[in-house]
NUSE-531909 format. One line per 8 residues: their letters; for each residue x, y, z of C-alpha. Coordinates in Angstrom, 1 decimal. Each point is the difference from the previous one (the first is absolute). Example, Ala and Ser with C-alpha at 12.3 -4.5 7.8 and 13.67 -1.06 7.14 Angstrom:
2
as	12.3,-4.5,7.8 ~ 1.4,3.4,-0.7
//
This chain:
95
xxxxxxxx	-21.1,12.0,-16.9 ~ 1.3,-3.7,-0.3 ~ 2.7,-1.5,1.7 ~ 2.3,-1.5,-2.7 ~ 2.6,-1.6,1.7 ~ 1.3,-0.7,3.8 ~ 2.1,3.2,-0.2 ~ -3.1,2.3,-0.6
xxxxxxxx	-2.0,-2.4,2.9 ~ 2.9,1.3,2.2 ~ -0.2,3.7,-1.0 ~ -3.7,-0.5,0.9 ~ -0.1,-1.4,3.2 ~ 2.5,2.8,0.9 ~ -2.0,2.7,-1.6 ~ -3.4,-1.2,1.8
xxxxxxxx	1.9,-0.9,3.8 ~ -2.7,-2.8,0.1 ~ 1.7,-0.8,3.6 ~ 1.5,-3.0,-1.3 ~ 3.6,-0.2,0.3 ~ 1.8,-0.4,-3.3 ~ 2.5,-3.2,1.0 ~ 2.5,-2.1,-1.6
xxxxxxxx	-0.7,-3.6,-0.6 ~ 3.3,-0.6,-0.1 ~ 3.2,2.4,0.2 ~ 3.2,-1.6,-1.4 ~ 3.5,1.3,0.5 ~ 2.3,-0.1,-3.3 ~ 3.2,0.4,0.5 ~ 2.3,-1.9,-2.4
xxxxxxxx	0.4,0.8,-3.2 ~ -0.8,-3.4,-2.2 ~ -3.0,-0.4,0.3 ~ -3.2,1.6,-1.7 ~ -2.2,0.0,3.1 ~ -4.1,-0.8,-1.4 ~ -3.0,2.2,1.4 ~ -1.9,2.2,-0.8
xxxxxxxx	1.3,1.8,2.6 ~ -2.3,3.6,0.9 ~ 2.8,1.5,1.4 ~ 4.1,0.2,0.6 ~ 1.9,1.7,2.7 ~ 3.8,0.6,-0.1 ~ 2.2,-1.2,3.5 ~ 2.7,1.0,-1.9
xxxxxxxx	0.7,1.5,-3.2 ~ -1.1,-2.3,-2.6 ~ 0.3,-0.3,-3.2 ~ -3.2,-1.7,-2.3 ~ 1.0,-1.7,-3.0 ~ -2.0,1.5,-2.9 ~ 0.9,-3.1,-2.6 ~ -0.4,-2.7,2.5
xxxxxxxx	-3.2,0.6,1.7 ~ -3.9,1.3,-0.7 ~ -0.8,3.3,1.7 ~ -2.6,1.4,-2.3 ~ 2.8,3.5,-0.4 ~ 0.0,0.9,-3.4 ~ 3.9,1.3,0.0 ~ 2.2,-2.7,-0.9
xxxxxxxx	2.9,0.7,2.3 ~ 1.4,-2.0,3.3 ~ -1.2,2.8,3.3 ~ 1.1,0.5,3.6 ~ -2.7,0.1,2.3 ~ 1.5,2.0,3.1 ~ 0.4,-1.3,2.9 ~ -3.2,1.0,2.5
xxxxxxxx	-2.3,0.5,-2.7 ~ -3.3,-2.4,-1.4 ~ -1.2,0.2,-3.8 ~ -3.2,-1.0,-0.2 ~ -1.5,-2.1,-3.3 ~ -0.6,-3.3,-1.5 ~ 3.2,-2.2,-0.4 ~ -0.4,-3.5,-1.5
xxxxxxxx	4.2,-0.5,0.9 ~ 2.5,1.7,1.6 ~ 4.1,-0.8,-0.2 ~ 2.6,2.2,1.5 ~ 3.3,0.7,-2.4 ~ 3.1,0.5,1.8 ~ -1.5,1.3,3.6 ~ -2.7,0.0,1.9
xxxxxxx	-2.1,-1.1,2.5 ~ -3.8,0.8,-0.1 ~ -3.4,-1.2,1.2 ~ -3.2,-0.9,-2.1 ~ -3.1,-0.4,0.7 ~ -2.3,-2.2,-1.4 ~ -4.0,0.6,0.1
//
């Protein structure tokens, strides 16, 4: 099978433990809530609960509606932008 796109190179290199660490080649912290932040980001993790806003921003989610991301937790996928709403305070990763 063919890797399509960095998100499925991921999921890969996961899948086959080729002993190389999956890293960040950057990791940014977005906490205000003006600014669309550009990726692609591979991943997101919630300090606090944070709320993604759906109309501002590219996450590749299908369902057109603003979502908290709970605080603790990491959703994994490919992001072109990210801006928070009205809280937030996350951090993404870039590849």
């Amino acid at each position: 099978m063919a890797i399509r796109t960095e998100q499925d190179a991921l999921l890969a290199a996961v899948k086959n433990n080729t002993g190389s660490a999956i890293t960040p080649s950057e990791t940014v912290l977005i906490d205000d809530l003006t600014t669309e932040h550009i990726g692609p980001f591979f991943a997101v993790t919630a300090l606090i609960d944070s709320t993604i806003d759906h109309s501002e921003c590219t996450t590749n989610i299908t369902d057109g509606a603003d979502f908290i991301l709970p605080m603790g937790s990491t959703m994994y996928g490919n992001f072109t932008s990210i801006q928070l709403v009205t809280a937030g305070k996350v951090l993404a990763y870039k590849l």
